[in-house]
C-alpha positions in Angstrom: -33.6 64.3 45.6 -30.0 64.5 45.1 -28.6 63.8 41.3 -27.5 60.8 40.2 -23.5 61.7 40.6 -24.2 62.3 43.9 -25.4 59.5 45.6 -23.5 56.3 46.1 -24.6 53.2 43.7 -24.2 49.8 45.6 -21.1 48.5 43.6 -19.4 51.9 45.1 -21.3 51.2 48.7 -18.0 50.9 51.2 -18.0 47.4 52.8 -15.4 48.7 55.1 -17.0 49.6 58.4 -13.3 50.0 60.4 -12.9 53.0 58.4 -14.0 56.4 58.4 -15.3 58.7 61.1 -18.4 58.2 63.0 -21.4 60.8 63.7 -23.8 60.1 66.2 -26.8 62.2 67.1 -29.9 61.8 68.1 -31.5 62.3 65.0 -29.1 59.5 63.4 -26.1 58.2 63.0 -23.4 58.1 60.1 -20.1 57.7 58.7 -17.8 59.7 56.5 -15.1 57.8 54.2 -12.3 60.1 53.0 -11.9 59.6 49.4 -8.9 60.6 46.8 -11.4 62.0 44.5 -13.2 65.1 44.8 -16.8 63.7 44.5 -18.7 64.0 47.5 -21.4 61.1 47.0 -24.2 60.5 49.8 -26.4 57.7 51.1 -29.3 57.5 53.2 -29.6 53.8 54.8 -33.6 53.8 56.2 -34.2 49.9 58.4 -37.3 48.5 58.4 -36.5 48.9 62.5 -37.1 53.0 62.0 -39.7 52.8 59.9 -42.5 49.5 59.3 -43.7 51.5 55.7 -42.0 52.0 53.3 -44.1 55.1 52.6 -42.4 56.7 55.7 -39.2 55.0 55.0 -38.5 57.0 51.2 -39.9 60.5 52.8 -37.3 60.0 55.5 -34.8 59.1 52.7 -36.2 62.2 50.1 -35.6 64.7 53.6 -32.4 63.5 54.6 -31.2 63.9 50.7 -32.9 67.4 50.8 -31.4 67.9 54.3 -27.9 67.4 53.0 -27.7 68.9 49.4 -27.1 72.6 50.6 -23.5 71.3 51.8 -22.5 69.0 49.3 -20.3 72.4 48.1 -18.5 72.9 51.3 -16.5 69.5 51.7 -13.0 70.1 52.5 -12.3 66.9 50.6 -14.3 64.1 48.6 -16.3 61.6 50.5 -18.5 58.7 50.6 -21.4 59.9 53.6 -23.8 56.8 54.8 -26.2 58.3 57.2 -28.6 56.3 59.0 -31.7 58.0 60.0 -33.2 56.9 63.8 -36.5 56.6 64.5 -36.7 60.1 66.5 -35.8 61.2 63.2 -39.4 60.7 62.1 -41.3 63.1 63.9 -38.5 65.9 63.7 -38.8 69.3 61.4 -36.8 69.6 58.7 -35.0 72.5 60.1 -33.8 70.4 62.8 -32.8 67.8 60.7 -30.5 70.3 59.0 -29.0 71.8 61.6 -28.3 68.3 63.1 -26.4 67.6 60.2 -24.4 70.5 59.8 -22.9 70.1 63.5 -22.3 66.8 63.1 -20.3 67.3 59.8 -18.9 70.7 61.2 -17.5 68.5 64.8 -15.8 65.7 62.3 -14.3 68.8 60.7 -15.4 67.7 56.9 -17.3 70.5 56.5 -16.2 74.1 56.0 
């Protein structure tokens, strides 16, 4: 699980949709607001749609989180990240889910 400073609380949850850049993959989808800050602070958004329990609903949350903490060092600038976790996501190895991530960021050209 990621520490408090690093995820995004819901008072700082961007309402804006129009901004940002989008990530699609198969795995899930997401968006990256720029910030002025430095922080990088994450989100994991799991619907009811992906997954009926919520059992399976906060392990796909806890992976994502885990999935996603190794490059919380290598922004090239602060950022709110919203990912949104498909239903393929489920089934998939965490190893995959990693990699998926890092190419995504890497393609959006947040990452280092």
């Amino acid at each position: 699980m990621l520490s408090q400073k690093n995820r995004i609380s819901r008072k700082d949850f961007p309402a804006f949709k129009r901004q940002g850049f989008r990530v699609f993959s198969e795995l899930f989808s997401g968006t990256v607001y720029p910030t002025d800050d430095k922080k990088i602070r994450v989100s994991v958004v799991v619907s009811k749609k992906t997954a009926k329990l919520a059992v399976v609903r906060n392990h796909l949350r806890r992976v994502f989180y885990e999935a996603i903490k190794p490059y919380l060092e290598n922004f090239t600038q602060g950022s709110l990240v919203v990912l949104y976790p498909k239903s393929g996501a489920v089934q998939a190895s965490f190893v995959v889910l990693k990699s998926e991530i890092e190419k995504e960021l890497k393609r959006i050209k947040v990452l280092k």
